[in-house]
ZAMIMAR-465336 format. One record per residue (C-alpha): residue number from 1; residue in one letter; y, z, x. Coordinates in nm, 3 decimals. Each point is the difference from the previous one (the first is absolute). Layout:
<atoms>
ATOM	NUM	a	Y	Z	X
...
</atoms>
This chain:
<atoms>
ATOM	1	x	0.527	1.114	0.450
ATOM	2	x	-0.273	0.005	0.264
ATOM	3	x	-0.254	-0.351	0.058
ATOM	4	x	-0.261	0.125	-0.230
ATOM	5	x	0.202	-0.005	-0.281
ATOM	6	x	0.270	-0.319	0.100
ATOM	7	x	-0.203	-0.254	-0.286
ATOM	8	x	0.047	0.275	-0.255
ATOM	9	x	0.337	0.030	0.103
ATOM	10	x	0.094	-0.385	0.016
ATOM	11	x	-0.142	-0.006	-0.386
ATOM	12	x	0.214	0.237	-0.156
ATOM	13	x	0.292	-0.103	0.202
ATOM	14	x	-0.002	-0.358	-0.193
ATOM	15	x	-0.005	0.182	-0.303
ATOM	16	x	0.374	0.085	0.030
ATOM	17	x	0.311	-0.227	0.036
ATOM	18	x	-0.014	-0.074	0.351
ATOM	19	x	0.285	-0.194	-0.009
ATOM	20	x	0.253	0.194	-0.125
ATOM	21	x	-0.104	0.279	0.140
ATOM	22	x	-0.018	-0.145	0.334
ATOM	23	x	0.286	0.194	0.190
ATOM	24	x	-0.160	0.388	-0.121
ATOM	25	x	-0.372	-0.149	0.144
ATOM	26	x	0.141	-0.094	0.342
ATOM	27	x	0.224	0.342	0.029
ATOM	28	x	-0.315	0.194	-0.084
ATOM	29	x	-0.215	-0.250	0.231
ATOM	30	x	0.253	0.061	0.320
ATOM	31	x	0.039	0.410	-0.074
ATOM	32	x	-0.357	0.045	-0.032
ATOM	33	x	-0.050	-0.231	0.348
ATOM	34	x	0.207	0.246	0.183
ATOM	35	x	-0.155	0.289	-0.088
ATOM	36	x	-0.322	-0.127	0.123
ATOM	37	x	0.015	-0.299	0.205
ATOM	38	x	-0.376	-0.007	0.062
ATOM	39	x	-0.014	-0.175	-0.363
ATOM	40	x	0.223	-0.300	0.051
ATOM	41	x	-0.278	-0.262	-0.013
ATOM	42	x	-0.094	0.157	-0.359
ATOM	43	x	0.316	-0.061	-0.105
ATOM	44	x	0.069	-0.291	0.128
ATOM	45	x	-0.333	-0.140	-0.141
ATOM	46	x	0.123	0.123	-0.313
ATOM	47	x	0.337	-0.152	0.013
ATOM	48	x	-0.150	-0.326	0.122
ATOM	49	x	-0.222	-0.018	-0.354
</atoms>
């Protein structure tokens, strides 16, 4: 995930159960934040959607 592709990304995200899958998106959200911190406001835009 990268800012030229976020919108793309945002799209096919709402294509799945958010909901109850919930607890696997935030795990994969925080372990790809610490392996490269420089992205956090990508993912937190994302997470904020």
């Amino acid at each position: 995930m990268n800012a030229s592709n976020l919108p793309i990304f945002i799209n096919e995200i709402f294509q799945y159960n958010i909901v109850r899958g919930r607890g696997s998106l935030v795990r994969a959200v925080i372990e790809a934040q610490i392996e490269s911190p420089f992205n956090t406001p990508m993912y937190a835009a994302s997470v904020s959607v």
